[in-house]
C-alpha positions as CSV (number, residue, x, y, z in Angstrom):
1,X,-48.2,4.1,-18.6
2,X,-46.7,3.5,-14.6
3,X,-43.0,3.5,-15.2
4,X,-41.3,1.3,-12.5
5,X,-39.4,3.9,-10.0
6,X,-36.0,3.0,-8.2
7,X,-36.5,1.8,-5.0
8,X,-35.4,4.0,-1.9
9,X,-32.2,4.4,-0.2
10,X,-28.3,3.3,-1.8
11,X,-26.8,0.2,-3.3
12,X,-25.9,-1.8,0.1
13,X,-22.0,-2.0,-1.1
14,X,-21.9,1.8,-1.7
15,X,-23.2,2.0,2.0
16,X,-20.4,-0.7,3.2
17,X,-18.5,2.0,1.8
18,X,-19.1,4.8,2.8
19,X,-19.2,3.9,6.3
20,X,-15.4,2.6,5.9
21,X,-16.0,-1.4,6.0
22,X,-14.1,-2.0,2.4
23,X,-13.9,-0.7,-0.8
24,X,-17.2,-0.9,-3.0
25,X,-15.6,-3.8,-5.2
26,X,-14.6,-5.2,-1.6
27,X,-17.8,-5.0,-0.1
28,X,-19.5,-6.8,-3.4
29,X,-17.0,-9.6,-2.6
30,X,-18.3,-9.8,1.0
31,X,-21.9,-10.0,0.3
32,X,-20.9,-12.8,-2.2
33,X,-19.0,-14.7,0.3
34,X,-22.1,-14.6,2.4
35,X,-20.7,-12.0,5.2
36,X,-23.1,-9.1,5.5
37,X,-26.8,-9.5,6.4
38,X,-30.0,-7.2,6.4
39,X,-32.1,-7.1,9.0
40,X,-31.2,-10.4,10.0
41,X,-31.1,-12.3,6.4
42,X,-28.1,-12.9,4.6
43,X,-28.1,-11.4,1.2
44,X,-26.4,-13.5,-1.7
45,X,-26.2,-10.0,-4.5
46,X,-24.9,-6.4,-4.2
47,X,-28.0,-5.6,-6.3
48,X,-29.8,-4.4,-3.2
49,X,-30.7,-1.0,-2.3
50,X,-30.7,-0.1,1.4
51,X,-32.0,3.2,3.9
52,X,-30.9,4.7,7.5
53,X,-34.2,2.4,8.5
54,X,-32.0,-1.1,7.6
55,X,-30.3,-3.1,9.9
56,X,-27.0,-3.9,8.0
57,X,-24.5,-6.8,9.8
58,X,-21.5,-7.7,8.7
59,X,-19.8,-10.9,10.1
60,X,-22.7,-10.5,12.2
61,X,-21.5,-7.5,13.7
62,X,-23.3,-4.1,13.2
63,X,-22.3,-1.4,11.0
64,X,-21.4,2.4,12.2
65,X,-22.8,5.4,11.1
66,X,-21.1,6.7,8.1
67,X,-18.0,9.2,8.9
68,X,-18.1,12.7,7.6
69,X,-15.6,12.6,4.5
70,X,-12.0,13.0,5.4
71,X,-8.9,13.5,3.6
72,X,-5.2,13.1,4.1
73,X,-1.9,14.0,2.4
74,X,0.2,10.8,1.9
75,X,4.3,11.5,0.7
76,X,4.2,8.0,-1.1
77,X,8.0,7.0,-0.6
78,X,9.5,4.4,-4.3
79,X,8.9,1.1,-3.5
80,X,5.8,0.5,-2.3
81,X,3.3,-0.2,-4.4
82,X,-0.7,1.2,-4.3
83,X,-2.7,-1.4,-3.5
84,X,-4.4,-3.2,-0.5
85,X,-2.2,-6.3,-1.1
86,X,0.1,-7.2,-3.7
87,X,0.0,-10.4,-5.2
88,X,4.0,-10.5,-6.0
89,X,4.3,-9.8,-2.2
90,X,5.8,-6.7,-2.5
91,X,5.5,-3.6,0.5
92,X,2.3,-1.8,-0.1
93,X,1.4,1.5,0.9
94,X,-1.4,0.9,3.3
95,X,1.0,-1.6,5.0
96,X,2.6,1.4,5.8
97,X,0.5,3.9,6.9
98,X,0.2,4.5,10.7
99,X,-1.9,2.1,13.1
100,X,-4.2,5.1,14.3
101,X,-5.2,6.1,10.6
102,X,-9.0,5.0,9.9
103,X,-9.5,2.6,7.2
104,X,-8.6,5.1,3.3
105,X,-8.5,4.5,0.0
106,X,-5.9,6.6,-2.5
107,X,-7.2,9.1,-5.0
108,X,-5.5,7.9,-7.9
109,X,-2.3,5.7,-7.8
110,X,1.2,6.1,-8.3
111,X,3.4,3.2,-9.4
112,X,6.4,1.5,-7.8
113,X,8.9,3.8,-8.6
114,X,7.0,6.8,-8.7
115,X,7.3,9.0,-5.5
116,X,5.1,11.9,-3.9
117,X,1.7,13.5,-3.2
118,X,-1.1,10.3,-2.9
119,X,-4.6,11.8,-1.6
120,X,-6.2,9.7,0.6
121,X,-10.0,9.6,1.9
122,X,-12.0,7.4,3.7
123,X,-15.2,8.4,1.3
124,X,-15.7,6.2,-1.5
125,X,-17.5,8.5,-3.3
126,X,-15.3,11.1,-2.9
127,X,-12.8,9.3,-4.2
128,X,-14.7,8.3,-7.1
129,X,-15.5,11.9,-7.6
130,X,-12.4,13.4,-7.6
131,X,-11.2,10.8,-9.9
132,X,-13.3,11.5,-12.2
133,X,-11.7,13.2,-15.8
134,X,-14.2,15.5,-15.4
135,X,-13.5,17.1,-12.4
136,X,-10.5,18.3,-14.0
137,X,-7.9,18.7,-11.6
138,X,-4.4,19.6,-12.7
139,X,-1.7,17.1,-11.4
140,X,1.7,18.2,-11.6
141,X,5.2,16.5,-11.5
142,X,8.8,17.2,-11.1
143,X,10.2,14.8,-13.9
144,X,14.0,13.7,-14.2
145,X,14.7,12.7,-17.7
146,X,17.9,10.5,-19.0
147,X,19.4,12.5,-21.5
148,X,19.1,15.7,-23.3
149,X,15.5,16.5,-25.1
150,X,14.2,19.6,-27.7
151,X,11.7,21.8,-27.4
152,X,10.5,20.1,-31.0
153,X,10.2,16.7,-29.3
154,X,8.5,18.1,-26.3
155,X,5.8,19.9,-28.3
156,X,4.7,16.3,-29.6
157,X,3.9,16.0,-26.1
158,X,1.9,19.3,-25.7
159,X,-0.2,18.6,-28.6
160,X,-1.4,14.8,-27.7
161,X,0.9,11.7,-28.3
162,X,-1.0,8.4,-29.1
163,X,1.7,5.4,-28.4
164,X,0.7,1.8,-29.1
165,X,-3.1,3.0,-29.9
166,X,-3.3,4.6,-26.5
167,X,-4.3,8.5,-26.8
168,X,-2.5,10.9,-24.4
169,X,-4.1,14.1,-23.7
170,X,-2.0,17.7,-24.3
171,X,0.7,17.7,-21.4
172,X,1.8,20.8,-20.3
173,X,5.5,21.2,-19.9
174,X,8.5,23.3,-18.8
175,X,11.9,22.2,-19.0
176,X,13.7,23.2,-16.0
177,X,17.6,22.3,-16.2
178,X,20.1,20.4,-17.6
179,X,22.2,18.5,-15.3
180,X,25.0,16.7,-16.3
181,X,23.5,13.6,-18.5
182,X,20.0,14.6,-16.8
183,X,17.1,17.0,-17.2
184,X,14.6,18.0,-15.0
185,X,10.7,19.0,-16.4
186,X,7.4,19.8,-15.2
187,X,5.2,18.1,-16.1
188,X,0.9,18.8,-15.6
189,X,-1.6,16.6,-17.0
190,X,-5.5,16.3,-16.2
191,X,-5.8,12.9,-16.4
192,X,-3.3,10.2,-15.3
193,X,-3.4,7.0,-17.5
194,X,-1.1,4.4,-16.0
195,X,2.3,4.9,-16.2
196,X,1.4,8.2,-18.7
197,X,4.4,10.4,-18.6
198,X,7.2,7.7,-18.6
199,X,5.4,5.9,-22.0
200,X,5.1,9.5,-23.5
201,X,8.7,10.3,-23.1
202,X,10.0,6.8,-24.4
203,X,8.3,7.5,-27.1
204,X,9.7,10.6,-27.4
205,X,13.3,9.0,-26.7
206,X,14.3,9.8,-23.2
207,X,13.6,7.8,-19.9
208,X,12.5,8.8,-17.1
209,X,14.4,8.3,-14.1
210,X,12.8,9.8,-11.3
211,X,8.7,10.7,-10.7
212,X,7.8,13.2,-8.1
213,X,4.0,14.3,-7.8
214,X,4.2,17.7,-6.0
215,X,0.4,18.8,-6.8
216,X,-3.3,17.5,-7.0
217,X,-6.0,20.0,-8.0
218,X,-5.6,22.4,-4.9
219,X,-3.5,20.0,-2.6
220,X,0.0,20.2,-2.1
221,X,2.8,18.0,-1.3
222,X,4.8,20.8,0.4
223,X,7.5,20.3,2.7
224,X,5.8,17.1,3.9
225,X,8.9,14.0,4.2
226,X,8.3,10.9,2.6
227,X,6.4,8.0,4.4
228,X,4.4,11.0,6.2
229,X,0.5,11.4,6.7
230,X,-1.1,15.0,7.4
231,X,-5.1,15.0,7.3
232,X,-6.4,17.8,5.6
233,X,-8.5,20.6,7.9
234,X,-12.2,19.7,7.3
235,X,-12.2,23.5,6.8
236,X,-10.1,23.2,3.4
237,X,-11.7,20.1,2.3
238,X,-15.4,21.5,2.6
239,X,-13.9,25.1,0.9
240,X,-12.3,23.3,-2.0
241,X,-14.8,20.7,-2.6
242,X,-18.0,22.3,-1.9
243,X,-19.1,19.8,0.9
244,X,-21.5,20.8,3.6
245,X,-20.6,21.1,7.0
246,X,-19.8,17.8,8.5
247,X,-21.0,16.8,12.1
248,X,-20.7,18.1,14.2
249,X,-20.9,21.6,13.0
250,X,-17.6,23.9,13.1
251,X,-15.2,21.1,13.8
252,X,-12.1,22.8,15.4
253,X,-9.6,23.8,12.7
254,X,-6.4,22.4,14.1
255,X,-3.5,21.5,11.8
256,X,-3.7,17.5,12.3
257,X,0.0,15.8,13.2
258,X,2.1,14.0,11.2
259,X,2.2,10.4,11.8
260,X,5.3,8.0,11.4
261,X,5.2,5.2,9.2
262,X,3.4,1.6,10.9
263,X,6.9,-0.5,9.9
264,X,8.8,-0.3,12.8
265,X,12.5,0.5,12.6
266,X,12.2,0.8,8.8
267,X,13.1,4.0,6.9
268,X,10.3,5.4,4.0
269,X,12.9,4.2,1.1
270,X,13.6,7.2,-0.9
């Protein structure tokens, strides 16, 4: 029996992509609206695989070459919220990142009034990747808590909470200090359900107060002030993530600047 074989090459919004034109669910809604052609014919479905050989427009402009995979520490500041737009018009955080920054996409969110380390990468399947339970990445948080909490309640947590039929994974968790009617906790988890930790410790009885991320897998937020970009050396990214080289070969390891925020004349809110 001749079993039918995939054809050649990748799905033409993974390439859209990859090479930094939109997000994968993006691109499928560009290809829908009748904006990207291949060699020369408009394509009406995403379900289209594409090589290096195809001519791919979009707006009938040509596509670049795809960019080696890049990454960048973000210091997300409270208020903003983690998305390209927002449709209660509130500040986003890519409104916000600086005007030389290629197009990204954040590894993972954080909410509104969450604060701290956001990856960002202009790879789509890096992103994807790192997402990914699987790959297992420890995030960690410094956690203010209102009110005072026992090591009893706090082992519910390390041993798996469900709260209104959602199942939280084991939390790892130190408590830090008492101050005044607040407590501080660290807080590591390996896979970040929306708004996790503060549903975990309502249900415990305490609210949470203030969110800081301060880790991702290997990546750390540092000393880096809030509304600040620093790109990652393509040296640590390859090391941590087992990439090949990118091209060219050996790119220079320089420790990439800090960029300001794009608002002008506006403060990161803290």
């Amino acid at each position: 029996m001749v079993q039918d074989t995939p054809p050649p090459g990748d799905r033409i919004a993974k390439v859209l992509s990859r090479v930094g034109v939109a997000s994968r669910r993006e691109a499928e809604r560009m290809i829908e609206a009748g904006r990207v052609a291949v060699n020369g014919a408009i394509i009406a479905s995403p379900a289209l695989n594409v090589s290096a050989q195809d001519k791919i427009t979009v707006d009938g402009a040509p596509i670049g070459a795809p960019a080696p995979p890049r990454m960048w520490l973000y210091h997300k500041p409270t208020g903003l919220v983690t998305s390209e737009r927002d449709e209660k018009g509130r500040d986003t955080v890519f409104a916000n990142l600086p005007d030389d920054l290629p197009r990204v996409m954040s590894i993972g969110r954080l909410d509104i009034n969450s604060e701290g380390l956001l990856l960002l990468t202009n790879d789509g399947a890096l992103k994807r990747r790192l997402e990914l339970p699987s790959t297992g990445w420890l995030r960690r948080y410094r956690v203010r808590i209102n009110g005072a909490v026992s090591e009893d309640k706090l082992d519910q947590l390390r041993e798996g909470i469900t709260v209104e039929g959602i199942k939280y994974q084991p939390m790892t968790i130190t408590f830090d200090k008492q101050q005044g009617a607040n407590a501080w906790l660290t807080v590591s988890l390996r896979e970040g359900k929306n708004r996790e930790i503060r549903r975990a410790m309502e249900a415990i009885g305490v609210t949470v107060n203030r969110l800081i991320r301060v880790s991702y897998g290997p990546f750390q937020l540092g000393d880096l002030k809030a509304g600040r970009v620093e790109e990652i050396r393509q040296k640590v990214v390859k090391d941590q993530l087992g990439l090949r080289e990118s091209t060219p070969p050996k790119p220079k390891p320089t420790r990439a600047k800090s960029f300001q925020s794009r608002s002008r004349g506006k403060k990161p809110t803290r």
